[in-house]
The first five atom37 places (N, CA, C, CB, O) and aatype in JSON, in Angstrom:
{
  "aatype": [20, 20, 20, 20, 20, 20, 20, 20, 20, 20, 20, 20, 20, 20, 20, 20, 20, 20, 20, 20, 20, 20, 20, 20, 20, 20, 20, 20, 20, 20, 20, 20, 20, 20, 20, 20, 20, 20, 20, 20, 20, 20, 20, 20, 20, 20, 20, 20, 20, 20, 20, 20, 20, 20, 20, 20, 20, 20, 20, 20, 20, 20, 20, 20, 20, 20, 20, 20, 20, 20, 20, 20, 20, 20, 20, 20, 20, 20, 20, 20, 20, 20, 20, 20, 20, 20, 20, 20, 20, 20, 20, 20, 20, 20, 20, 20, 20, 20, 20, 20, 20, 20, 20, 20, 20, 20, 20, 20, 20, 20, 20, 20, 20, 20, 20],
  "atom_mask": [
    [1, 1, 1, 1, 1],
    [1, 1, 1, 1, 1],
    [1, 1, 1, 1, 1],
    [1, 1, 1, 1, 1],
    [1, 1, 1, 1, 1],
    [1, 1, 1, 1, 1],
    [1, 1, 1, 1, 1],
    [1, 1, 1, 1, 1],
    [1, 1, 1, 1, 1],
    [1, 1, 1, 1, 1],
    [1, 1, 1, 1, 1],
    [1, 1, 1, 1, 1],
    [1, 1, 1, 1, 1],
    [1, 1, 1, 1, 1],
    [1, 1, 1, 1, 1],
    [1, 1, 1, 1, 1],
    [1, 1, 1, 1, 1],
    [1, 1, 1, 1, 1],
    [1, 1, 1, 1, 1],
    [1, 1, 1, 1, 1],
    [1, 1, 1, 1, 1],
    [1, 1, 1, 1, 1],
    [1, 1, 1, 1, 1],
    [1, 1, 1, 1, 1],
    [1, 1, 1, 1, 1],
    [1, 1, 1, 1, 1],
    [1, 1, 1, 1, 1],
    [1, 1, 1, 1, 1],
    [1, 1, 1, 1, 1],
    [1, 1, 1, 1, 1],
    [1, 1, 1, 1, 1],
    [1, 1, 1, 1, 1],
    [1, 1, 1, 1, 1],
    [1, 1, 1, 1, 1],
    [1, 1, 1, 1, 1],
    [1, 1, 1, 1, 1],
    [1, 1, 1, 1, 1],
    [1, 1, 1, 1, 1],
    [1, 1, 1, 1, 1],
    [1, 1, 1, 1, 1],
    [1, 1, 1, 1, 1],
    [1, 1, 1, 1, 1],
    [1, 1, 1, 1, 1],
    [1, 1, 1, 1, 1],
    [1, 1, 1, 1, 1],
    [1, 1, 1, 1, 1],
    [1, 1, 1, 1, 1],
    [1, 1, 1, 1, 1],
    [1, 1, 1, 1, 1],
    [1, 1, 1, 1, 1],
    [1, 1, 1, 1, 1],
    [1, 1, 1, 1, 1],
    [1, 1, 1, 1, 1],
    [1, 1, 1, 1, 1],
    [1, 1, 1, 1, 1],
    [1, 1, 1, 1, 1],
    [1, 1, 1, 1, 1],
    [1, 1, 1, 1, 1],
    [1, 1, 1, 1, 1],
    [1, 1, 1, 1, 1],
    [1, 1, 1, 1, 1],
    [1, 1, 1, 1, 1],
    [1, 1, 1, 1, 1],
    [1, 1, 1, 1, 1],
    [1, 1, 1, 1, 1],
    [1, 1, 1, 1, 1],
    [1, 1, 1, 1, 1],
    [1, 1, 1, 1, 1],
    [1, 1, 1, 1, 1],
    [1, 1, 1, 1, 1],
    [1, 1, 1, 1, 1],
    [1, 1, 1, 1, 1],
    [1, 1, 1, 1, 1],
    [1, 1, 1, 1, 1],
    [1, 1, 1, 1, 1],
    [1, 1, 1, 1, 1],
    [1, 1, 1, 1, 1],
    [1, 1, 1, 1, 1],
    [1, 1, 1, 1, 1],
    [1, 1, 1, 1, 1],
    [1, 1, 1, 1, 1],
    [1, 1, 1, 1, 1],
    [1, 1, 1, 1, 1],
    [1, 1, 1, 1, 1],
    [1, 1, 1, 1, 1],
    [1, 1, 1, 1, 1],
    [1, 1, 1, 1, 1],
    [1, 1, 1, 1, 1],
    [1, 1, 1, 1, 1],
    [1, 1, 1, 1, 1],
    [1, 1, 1, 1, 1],
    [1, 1, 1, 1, 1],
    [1, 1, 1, 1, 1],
    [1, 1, 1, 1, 1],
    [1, 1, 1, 1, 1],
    [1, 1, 1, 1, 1],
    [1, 1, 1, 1, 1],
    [1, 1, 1, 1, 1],
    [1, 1, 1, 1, 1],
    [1, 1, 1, 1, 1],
    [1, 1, 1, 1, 1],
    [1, 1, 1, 1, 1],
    [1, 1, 1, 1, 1],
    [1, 1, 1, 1, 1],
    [1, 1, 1, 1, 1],
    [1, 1, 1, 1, 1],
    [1, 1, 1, 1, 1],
    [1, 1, 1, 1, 1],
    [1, 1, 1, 1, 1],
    [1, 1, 1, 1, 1],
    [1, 1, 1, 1, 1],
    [1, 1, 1, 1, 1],
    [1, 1, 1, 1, 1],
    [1, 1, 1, 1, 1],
    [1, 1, 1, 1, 1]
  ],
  "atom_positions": [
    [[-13.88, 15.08, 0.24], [-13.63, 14.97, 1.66], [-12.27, 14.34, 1.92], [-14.72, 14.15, 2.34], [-11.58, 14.95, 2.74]],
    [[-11.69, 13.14, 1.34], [-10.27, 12.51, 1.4], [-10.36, 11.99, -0.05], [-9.96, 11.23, 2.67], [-11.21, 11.44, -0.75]],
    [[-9.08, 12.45, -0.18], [-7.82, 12.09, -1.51], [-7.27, 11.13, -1.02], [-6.56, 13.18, -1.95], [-7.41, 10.82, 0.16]],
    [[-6.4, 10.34, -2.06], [-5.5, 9.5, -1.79], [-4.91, 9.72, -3.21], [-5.97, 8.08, -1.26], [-5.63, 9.81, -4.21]],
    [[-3.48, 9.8, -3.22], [-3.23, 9.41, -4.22], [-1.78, 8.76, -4.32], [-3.51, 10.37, -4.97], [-0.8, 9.24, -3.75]],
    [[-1.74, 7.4, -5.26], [-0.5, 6.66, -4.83], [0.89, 7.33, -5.73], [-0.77, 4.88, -5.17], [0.93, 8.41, -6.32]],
    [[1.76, 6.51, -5.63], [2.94, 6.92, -6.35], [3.76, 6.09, -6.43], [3.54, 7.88, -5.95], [3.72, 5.41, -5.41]],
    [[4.82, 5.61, -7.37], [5.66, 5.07, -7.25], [5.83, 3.5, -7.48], [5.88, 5.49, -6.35], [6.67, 2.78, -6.96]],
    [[4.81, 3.14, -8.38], [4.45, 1.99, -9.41], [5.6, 1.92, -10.58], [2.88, 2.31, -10.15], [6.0, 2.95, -11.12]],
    [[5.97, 0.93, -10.84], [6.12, 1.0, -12.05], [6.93, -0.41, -13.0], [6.81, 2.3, -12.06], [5.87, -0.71, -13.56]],
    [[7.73, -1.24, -13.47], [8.69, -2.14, -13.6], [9.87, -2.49, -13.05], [8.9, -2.06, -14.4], [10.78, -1.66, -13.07]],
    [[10.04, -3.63, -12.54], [11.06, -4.04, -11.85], [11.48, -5.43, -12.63], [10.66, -4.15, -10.33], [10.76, -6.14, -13.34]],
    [[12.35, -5.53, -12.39], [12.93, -7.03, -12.82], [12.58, -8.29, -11.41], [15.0, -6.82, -13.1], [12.38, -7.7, -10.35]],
    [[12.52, -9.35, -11.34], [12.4, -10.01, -10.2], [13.56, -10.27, -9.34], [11.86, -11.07, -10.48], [14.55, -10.84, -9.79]],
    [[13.46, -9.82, -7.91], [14.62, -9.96, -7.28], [14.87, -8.0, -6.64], [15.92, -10.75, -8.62], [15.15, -7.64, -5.5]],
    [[14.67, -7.26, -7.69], [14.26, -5.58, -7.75], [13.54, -5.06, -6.47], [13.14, -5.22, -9.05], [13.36, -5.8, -5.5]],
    [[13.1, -3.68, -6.5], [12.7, -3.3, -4.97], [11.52, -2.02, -5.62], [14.38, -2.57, -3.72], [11.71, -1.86, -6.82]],
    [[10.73, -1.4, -5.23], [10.14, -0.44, -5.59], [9.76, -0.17, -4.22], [9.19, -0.59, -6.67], [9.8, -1.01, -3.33]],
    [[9.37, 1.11, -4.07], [8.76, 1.8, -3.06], [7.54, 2.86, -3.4], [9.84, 2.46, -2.42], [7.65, 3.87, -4.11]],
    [[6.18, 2.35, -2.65], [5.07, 3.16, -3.09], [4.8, 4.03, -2.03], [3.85, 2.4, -3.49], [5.05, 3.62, -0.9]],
    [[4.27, 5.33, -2.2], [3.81, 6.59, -1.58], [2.31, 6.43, -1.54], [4.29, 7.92, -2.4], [1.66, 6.14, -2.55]],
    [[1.82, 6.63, -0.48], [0.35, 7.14, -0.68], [0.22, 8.46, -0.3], [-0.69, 6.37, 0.11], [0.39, 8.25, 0.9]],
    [[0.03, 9.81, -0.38], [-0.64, 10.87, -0.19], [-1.71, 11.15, 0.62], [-0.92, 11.12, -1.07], [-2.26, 11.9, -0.19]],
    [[-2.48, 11.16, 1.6], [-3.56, 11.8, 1.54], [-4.02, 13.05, 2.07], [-4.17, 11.14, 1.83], [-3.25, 13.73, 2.73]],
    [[-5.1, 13.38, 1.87], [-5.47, 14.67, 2.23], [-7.24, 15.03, 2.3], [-4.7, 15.58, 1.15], [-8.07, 14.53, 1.54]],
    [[-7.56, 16.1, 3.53], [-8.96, 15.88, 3.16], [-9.25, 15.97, 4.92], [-9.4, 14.2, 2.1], [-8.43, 16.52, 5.67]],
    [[-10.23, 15.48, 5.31], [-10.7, 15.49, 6.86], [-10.54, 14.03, 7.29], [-12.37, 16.03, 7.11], [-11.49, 13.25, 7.43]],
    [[-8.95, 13.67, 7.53], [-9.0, 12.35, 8.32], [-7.58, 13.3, 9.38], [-8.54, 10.39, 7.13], [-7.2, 14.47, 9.3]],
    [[-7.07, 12.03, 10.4], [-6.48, 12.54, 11.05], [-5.71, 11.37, 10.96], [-6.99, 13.13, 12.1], [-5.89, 10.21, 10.56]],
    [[-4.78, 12.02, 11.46], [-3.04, 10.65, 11.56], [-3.26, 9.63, 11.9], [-1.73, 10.78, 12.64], [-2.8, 8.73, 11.2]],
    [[-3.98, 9.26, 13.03], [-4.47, 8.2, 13.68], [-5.47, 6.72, 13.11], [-5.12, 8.93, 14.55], [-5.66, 5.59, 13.55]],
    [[-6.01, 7.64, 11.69], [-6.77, 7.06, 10.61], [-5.94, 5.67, 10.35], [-6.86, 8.12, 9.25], [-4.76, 5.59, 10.0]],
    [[-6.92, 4.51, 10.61], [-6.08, 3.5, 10.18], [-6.34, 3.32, 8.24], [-6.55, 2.01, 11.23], [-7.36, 3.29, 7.55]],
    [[-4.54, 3.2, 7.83], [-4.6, 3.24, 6.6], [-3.89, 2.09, 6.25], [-4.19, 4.41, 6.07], [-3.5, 1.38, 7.17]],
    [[-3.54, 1.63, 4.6], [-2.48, 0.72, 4.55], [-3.03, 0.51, 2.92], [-2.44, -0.71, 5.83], [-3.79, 1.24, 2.28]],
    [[-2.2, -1.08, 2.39], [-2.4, -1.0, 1.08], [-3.18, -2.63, 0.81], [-0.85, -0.64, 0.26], [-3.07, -3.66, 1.48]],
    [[-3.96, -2.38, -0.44], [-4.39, -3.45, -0.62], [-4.05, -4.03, -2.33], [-5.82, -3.29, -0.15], [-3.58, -3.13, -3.02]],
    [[-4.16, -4.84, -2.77], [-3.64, -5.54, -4.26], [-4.46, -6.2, -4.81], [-2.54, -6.46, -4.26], [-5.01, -7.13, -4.21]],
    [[-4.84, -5.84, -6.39], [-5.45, -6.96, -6.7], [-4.86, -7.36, -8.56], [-7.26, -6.62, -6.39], [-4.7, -6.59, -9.51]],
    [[-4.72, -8.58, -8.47], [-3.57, -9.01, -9.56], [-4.88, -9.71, -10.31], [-1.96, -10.2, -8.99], [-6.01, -9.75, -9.83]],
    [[-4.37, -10.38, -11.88], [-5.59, -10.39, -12.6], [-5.85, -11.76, -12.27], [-5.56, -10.0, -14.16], [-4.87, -12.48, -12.03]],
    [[-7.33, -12.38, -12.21], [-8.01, -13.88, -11.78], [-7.88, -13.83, -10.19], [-7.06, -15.43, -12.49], [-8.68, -14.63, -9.71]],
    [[-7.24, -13.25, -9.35], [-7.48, -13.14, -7.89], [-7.9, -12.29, -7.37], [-6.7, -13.24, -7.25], [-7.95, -11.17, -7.89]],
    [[-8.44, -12.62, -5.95], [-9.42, -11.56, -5.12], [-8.44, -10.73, -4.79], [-10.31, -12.06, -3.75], [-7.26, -11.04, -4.6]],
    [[-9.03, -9.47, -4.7], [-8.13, -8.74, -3.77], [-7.64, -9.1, -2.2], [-8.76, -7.58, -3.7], [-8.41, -9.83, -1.57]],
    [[-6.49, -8.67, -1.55], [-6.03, -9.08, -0.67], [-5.34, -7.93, -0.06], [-5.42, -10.12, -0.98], [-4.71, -7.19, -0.81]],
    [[-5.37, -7.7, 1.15], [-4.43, -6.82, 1.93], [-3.12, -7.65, 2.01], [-5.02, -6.42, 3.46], [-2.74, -8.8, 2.2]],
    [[-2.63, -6.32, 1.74], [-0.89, -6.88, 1.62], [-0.6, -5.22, 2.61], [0.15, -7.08, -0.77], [-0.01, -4.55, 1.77]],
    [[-0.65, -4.88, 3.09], [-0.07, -4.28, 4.34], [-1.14, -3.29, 5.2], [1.25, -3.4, 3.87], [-2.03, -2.88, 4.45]],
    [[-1.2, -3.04, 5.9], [-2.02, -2.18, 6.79], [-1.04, -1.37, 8.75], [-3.56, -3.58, 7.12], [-0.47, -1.85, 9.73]],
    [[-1.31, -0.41, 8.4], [-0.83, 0.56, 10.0], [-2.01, 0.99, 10.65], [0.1, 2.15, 9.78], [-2.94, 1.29, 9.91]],
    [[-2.14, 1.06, 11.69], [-2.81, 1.5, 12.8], [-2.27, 2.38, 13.92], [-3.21, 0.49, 13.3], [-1.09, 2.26, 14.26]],
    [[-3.36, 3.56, 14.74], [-3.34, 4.11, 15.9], [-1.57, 3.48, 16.48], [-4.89, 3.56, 16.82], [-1.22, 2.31, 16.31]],
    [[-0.87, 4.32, 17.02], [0.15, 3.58, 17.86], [1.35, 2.47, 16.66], [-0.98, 2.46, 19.13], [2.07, 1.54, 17.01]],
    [[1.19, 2.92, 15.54], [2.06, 2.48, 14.62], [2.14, 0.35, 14.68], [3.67, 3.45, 15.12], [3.16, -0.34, 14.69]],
    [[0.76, -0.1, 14.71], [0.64, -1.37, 14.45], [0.49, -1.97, 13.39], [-0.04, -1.72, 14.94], [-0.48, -1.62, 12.72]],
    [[1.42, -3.14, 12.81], [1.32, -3.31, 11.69], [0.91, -4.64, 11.26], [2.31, -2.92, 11.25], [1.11, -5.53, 12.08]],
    [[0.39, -4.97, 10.14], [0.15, -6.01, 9.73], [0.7, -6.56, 8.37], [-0.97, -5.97, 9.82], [1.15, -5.73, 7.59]],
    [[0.71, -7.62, 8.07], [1.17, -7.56, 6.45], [0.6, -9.53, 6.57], [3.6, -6.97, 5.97], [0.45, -10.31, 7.51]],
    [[0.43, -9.61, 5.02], [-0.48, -10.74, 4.51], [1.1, -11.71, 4.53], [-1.53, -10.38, 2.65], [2.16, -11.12, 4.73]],
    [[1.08, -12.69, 4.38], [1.82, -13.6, 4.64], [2.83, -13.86, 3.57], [1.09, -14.6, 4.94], [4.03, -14.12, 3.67]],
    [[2.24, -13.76, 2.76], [3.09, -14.06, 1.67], [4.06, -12.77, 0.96], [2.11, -14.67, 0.62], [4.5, -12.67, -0.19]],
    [[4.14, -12.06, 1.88], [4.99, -10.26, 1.75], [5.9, -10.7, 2.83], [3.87, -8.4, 2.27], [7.07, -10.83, 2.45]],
    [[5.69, -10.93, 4.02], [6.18, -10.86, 5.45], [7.74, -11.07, 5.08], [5.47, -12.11, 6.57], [8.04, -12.1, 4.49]],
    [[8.59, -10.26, 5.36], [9.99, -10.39, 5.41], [10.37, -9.64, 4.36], [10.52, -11.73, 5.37], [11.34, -8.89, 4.5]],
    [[9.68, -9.71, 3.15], [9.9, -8.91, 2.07], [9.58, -7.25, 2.29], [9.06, -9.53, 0.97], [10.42, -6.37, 2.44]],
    [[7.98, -7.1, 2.25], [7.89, -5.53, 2.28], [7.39, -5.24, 3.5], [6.99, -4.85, 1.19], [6.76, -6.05, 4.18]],
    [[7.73, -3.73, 3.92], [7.39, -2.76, 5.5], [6.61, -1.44, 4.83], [9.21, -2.08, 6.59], [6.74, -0.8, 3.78]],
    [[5.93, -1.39, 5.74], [5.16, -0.19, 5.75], [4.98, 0.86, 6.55], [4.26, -0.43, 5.65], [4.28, 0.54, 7.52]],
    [[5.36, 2.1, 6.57], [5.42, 3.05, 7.02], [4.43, 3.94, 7.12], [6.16, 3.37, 6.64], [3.44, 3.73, 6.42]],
    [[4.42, 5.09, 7.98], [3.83, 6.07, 8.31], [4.19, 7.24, 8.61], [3.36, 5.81, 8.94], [4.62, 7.32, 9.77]],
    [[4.19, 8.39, 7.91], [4.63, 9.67, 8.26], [3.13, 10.34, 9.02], [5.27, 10.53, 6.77], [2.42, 10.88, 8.18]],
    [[2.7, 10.36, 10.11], [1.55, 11.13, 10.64], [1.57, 12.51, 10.14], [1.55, 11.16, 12.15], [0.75, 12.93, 9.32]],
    [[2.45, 13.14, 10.6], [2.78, 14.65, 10.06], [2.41, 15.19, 8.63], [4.25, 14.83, 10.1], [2.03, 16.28, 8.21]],
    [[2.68, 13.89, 8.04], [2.83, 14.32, 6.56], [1.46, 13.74, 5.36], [4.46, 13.6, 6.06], [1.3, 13.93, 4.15]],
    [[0.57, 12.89, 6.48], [-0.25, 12.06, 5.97], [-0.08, 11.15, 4.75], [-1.13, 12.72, 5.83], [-0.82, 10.84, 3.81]],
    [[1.36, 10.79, 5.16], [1.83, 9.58, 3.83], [1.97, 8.5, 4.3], [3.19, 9.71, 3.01], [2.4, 8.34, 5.44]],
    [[1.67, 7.62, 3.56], [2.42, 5.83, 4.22], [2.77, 5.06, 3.03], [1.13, 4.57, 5.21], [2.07, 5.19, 2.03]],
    [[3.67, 4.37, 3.04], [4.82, 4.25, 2.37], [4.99, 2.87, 1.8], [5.89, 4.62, 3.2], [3.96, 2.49, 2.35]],
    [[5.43, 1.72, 1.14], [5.45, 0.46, 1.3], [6.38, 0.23, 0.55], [4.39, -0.22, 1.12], [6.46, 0.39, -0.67]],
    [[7.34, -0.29, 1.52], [8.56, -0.81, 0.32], [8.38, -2.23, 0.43], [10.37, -0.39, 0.64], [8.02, -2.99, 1.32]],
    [[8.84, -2.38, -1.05], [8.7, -3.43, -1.09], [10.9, -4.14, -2.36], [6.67, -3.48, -1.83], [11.71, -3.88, -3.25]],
    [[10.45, -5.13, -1.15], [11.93, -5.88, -1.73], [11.66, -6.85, -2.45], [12.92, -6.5, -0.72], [10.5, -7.06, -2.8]],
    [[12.79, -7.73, -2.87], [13.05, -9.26, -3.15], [11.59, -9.36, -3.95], [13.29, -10.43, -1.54], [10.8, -10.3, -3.85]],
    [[11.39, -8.05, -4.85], [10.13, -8.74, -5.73], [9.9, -9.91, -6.25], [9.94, -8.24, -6.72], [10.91, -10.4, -6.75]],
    [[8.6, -10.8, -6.36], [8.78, -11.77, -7.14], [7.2, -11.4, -8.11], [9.02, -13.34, -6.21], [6.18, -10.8, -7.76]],
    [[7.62, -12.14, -9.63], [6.59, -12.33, -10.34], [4.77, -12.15, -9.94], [6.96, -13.53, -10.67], [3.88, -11.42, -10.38]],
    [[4.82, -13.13, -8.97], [3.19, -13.13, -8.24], [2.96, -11.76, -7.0], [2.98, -14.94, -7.19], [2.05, -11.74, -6.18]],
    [[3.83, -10.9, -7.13], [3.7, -9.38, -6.77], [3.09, -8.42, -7.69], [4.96, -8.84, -6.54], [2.69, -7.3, -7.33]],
    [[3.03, -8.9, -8.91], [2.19, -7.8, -9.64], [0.97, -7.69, -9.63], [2.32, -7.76, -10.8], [0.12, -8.58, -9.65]],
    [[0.83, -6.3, -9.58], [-0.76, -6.32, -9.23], [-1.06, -4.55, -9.03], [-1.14, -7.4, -7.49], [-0.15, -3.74, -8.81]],
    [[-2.38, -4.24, -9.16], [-2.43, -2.82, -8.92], [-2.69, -2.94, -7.3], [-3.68, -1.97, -9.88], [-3.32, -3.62, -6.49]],
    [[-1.91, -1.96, -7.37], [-1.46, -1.91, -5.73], [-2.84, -0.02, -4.63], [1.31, -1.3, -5.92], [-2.95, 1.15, -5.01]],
    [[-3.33, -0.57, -3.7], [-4.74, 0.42, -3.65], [-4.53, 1.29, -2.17], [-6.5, -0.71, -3.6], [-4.74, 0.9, -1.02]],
    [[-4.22, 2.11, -2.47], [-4.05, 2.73, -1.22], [-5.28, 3.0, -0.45], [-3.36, 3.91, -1.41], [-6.22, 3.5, -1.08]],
    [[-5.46, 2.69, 1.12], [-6.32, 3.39, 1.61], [-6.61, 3.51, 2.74], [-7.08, 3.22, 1.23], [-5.87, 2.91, 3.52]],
    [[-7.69, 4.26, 3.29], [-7.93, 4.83, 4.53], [-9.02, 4.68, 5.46], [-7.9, 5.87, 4.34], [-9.98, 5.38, 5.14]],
    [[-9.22, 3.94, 6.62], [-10.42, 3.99, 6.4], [-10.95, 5.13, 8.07], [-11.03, 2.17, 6.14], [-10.27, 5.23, 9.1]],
    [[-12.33, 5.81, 7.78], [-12.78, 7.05, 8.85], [-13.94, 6.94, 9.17], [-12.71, 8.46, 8.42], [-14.76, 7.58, 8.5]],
    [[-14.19, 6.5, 9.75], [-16.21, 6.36, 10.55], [-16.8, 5.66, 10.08], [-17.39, 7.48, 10.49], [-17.96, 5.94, 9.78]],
    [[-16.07, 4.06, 9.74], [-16.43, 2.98, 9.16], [-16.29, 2.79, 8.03], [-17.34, 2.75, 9.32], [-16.58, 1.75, 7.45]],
    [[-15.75, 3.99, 7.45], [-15.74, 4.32, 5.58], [-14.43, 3.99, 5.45], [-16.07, 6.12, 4.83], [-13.56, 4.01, 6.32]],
    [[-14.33, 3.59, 3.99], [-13.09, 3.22, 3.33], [-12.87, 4.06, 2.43], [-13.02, 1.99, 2.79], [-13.62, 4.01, 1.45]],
    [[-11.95, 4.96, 2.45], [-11.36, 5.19, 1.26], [-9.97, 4.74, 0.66], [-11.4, 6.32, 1.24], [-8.99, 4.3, 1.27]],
    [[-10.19, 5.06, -1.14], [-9.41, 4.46, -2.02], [-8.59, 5.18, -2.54], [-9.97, 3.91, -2.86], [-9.04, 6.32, -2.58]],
    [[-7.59, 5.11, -2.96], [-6.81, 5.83, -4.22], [-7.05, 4.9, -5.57], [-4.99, 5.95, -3.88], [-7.3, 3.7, -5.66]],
    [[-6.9, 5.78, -6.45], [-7.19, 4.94, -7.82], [-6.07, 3.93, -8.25], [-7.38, 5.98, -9.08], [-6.22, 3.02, -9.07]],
    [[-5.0, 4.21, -7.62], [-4.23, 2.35, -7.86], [-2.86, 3.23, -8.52], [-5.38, 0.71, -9.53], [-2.84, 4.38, -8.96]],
    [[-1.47, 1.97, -8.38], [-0.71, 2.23, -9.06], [-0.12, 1.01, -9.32], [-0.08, 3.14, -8.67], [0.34, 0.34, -8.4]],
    [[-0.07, 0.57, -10.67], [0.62, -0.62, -11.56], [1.66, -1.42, -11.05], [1.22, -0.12, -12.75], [2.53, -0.85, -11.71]],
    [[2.19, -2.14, -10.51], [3.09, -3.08, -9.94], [3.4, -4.28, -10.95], [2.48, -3.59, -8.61], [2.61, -5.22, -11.05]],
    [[4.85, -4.18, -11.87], [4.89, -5.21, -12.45], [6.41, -5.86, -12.19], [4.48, -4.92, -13.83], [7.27, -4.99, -11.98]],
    [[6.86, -7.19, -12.15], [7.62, -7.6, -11.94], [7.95, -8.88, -12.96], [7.47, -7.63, -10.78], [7.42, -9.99, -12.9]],
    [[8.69, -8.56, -13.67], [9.21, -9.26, -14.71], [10.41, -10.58, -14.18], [9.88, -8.05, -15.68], [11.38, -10.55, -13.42]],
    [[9.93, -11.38, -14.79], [10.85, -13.07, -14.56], [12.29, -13.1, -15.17], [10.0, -14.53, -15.5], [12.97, -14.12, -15.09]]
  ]
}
């Protein structure tokens, strides 16, 4: 019914920038609130960005200034760049969507940031 699939994981040095893609596809509509969530090893997962209806955004506190998140409606992608990496940014990074109370996931893409 919905795909997700991320992109654009991979090694950075600290201080470095990466930018992740999410994909999706399937029976949601643009309006679908989507965004990304992280979970690094010994900590809970945490939302580290989210978009909404009318392009509203959120981001977890400890990102704020660093990474933005985007939305292509048209294209059903949303985007997250991320800057000024630091070390405690690594983490598999989870794309998702959520549609009639349901959440969906993408299977993750690797986020590492070297000291």
């Amino acid at each position: 019914q919905v795909q997700l699939v991320e992109s654009g994981g991979g090694l950075v040095q600290a201080g470095g920038s990466l930018r992740l893609s999410c994909a999706a596809s399937g029976n949601i509509f643009s309006t679908d609130p989507m965004g990304w969530y992280r979970q690094a090893p010994g900590k809970q997962r945490e939302l580290v960005a989210s978009v909404t209806q009318g392009g509203i955004t959120n981001y977890a506190d400890s990102v704020k200034g660093r990474f933005t998140i985007s939305r292509d409606n048209a294209m059903y992608t949303i985007n997250l760049q991320m800057n000024s990496l630091k070390p405690e940014d690594a983490a598999v990074y989870y794309c998702y969507l959520r549609r009639n109370s349901r959440t969906y996931w993408g299977r993750g893409t690797q986020v590492t940031v070297s000291s």
